[in-house]
C-alpha positions, -999 to 999 in steps of 0.1 A, spaced: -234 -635 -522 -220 -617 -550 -224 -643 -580 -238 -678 -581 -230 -701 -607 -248 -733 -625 -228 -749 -649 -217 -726 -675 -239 -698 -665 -228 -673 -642 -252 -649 -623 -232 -617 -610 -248 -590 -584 -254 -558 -605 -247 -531 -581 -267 -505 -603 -297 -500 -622 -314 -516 -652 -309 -496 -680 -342 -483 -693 -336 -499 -730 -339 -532 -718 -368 -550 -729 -387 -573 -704 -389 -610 -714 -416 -628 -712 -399 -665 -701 -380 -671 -675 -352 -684 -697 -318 -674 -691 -297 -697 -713 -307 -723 -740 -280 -752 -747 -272 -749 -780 -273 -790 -787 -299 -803 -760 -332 -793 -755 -330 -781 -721 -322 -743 -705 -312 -727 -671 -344 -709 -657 -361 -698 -634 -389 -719 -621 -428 -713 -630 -440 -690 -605 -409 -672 -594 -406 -634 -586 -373 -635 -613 -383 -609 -642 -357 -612 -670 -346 -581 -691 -328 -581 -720 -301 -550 -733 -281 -558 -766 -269 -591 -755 -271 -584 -719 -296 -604 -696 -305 -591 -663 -325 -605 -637 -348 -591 -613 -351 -613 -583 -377 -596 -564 -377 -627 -535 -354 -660 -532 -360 -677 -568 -353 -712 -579 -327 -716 -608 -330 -751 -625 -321 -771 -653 -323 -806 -660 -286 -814 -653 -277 -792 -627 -287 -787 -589 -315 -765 -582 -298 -729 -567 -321 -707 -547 -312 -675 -558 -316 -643 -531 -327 -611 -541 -313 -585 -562 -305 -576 -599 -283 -600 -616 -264 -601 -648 -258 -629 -666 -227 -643 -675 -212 -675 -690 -178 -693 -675 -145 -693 -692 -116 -715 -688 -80 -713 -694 -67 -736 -720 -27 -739 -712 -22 -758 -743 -36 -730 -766 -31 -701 -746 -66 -695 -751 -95 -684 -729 -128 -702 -739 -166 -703 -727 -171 -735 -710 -197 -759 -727 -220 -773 -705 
C-alpha cells in the first residue's frame, strides 16, 4: 500500500529517508481539527514515532499501528515511513483546488 487515507489526512509511503533536521515529537498526533477537540493519531502504545521538518510530518511505523480519531474508522497502518498529507478537492464552480475540511 502506497498511501492510506482517514478523512482529510493522507498518509503517503516515503520511499527515502528522514531528513536529519527533523525533530522527534513527543505525541502521537498527526492532525488537530481546527474547530473540535479531537485529532487523527496514533493510538497509546504504538511503534508510530512522529517527526517533524518545517511543516513536514513523517511517521515512523516501526510495526502495523492503529490510526484513530473519534469520527473516523480505525486504519491499521503497516510499516514504513510516511508523510503526511491533507486531501484536496476540485471545486468546478470556482476553479479552485481546496483542502477538504473534515
Amino acid at each position: 500500500m502506497t498511501y492510506v487515507q482517514q478523512g482529510d489526512l493522507m498518509l503517503k509511503m516515503h520511499f527515502g529517508v528522514i531528513p536529519t533536521t527533523a525533530e522527534k515529537l513527543q505525541d502521537k498526533i498527526l492532525l488537530r481539527s481546527t474547530d473540535r477537540d479531537n485529532a487523527h493519531k496514533f493510538a497509546a502504545g504504538s511503534a508510530a514515532i512522529l517527526f517533524k521538518d518545517g511543516e513536514t510530518i513523517y511517521a515512523d511505523i516501526g510495526k502495523e499501528s492503529a490510526l484513530v480519531h473519534d469520527e473516523h474508522k480505525t486504519i491499521m497502518v503497516a510499516p514504513g515511513i510516511y508523510v503526511m498529507d491533507r486531501v484536496r478537492e476540485f471545486d468546478p464552480s470556482t476553479e479552485e483546488v481546496r483542502r477538504v475540511i473534515d
